[in-house]
C-alpha positions as CSV (number, residue, x, y, z in Angstrom):
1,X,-15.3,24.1,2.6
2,X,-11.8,22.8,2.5
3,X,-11.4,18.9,2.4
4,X,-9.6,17.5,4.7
5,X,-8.7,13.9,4.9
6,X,-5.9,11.4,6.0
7,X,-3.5,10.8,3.3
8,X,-1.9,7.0,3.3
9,X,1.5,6.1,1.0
10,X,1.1,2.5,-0.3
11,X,4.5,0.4,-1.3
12,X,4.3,-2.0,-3.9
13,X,6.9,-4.9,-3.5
14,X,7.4,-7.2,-6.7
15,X,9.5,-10.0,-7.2
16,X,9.0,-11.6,-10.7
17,X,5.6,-11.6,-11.3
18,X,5.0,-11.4,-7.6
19,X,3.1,-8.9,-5.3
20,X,4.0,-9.1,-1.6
21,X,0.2,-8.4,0.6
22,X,-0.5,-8.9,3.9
23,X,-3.8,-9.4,5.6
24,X,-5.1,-7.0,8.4
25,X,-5.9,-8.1,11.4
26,X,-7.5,-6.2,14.4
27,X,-7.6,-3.0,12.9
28,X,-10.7,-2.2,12.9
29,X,-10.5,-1.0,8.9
30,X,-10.7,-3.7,6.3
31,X,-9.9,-6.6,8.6
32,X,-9.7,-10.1,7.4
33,X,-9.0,-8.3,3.6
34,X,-5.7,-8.2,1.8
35,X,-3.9,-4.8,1.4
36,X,0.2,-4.1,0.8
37,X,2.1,-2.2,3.8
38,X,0.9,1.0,4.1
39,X,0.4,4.0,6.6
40,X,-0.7,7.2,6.9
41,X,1.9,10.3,6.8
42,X,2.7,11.5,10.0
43,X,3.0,15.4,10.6
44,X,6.1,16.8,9.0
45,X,7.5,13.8,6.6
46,X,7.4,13.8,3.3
47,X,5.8,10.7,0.9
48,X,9.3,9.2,0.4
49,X,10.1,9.1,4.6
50,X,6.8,7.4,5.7
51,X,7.6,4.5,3.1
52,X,10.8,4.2,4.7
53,X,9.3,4.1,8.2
54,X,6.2,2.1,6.7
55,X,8.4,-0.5,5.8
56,X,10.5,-1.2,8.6
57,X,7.5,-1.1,11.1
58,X,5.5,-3.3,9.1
59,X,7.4,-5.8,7.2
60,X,10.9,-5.3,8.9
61,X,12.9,-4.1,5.7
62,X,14.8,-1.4,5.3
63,X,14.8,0.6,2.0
64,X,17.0,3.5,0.6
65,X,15.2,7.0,-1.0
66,X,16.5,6.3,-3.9
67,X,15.2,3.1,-3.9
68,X,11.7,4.2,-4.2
69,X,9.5,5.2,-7.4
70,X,6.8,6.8,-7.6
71,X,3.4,4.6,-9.1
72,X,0.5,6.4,-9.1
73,X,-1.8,8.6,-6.7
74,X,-5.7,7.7,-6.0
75,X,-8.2,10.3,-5.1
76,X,-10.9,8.1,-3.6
77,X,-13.9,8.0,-1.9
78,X,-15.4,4.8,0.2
79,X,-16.7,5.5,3.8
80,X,-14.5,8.5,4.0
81,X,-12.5,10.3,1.3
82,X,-9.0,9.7,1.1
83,X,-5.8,10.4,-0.8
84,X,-3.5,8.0,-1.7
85,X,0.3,7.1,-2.7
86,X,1.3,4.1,-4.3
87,X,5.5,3.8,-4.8
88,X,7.3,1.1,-6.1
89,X,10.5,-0.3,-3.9
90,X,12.5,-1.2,-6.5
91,X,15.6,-2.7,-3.6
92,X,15.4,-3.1,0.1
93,X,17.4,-5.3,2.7
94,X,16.1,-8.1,4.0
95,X,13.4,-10.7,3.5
96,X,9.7,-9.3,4.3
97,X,7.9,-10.7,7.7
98,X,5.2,-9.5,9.5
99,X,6.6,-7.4,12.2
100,X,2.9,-6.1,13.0
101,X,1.7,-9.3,14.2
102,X,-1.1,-7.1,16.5
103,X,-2.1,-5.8,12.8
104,X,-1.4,-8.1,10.6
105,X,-2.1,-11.9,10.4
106,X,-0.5,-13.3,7.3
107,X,2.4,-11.7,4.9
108,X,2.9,-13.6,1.7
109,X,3.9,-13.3,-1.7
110,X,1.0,-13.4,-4.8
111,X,0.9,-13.7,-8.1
112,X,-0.5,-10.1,-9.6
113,X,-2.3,-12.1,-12.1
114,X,-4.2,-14.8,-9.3
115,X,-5.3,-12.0,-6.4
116,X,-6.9,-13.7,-3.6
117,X,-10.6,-12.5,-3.9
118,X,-10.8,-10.8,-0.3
119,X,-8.0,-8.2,-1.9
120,X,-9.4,-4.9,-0.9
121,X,-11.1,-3.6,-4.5
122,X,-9.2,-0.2,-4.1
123,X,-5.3,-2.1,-3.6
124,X,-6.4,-4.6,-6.5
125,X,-7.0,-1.9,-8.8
126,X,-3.7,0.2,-7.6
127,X,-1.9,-3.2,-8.9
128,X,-3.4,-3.0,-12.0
129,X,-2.6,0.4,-12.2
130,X,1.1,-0.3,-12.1
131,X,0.9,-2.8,-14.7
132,X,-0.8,-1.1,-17.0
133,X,1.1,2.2,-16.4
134,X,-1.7,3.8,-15.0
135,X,-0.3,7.0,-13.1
136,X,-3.9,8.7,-11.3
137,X,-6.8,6.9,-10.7
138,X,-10.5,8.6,-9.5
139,X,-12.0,5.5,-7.3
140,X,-14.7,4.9,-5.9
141,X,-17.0,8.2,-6.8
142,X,-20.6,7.8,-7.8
143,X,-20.9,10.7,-10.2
């Protein structure tokens, strides 16, 4: 049996010691919990082009291709089992605000090393990740 499962791109904002999260809202997945703009890929677009569209839905910025590293990729398994991308955006135009107000009900800038404590686990330890220099992460798995 094949797997098949959604795969999500995460982007990783920093300024100075700084992560930018936002709080979902009327989701149905996660809400009332902290998480950084994200989406699953569409059909057809590469990692890259849904961080692009991820971003300007979500937080109103517009970032460049070049402008986006890659972090890390988690294999993980909660309710479901999922695959996920986590760049850094190293530039973008514009300051962040919630342009998702339906999802979303608070964007705001945190300190990576004071994460509020309703972070989801799985986006905490993708931060970490980054600072450490973690590049693939197994989450989640009871083996």
């Amino acid at each position: 049996m094949r797997a098949k499962f959604p795969v999500t791109v995460h982007l990783l904002f920093f300024r100075d010691n700084q992560v930018l999260l936002l709080r979902r809202f009327n989701t149905g997945y996660e809400d009332g919990n902290y998480s950084v703009p994200a989406g699953h890929l569409d059909g057809n677009e590469t990692v890259r082009m849904a961080a692009v569209r991820e971003a300007l839905e979500e937080i109103g910025v517009k970032i460049e291709m070049e402008d986006i590293a890659f972090s890390s990729v988690m294999h993980r398994k909660s309710e479901t089992e999922r695959v996920d991308f986590f760049v850094h955006i190293k530039a973008w135009e514009r300051e962040p605000f919630n342009a998702e107000p339906d999802k979303c009900d608070e964007l705001r800038w945190c300190d990576v090393d004071e994460l509020p404590e309703n972070i989801i686990p799985y986006i905490k330890q993708s931060i970490q990740n980054f600072k450490d220099g973690v590049v693939f992460e197994e989450f989640g798995w009871r083996l």
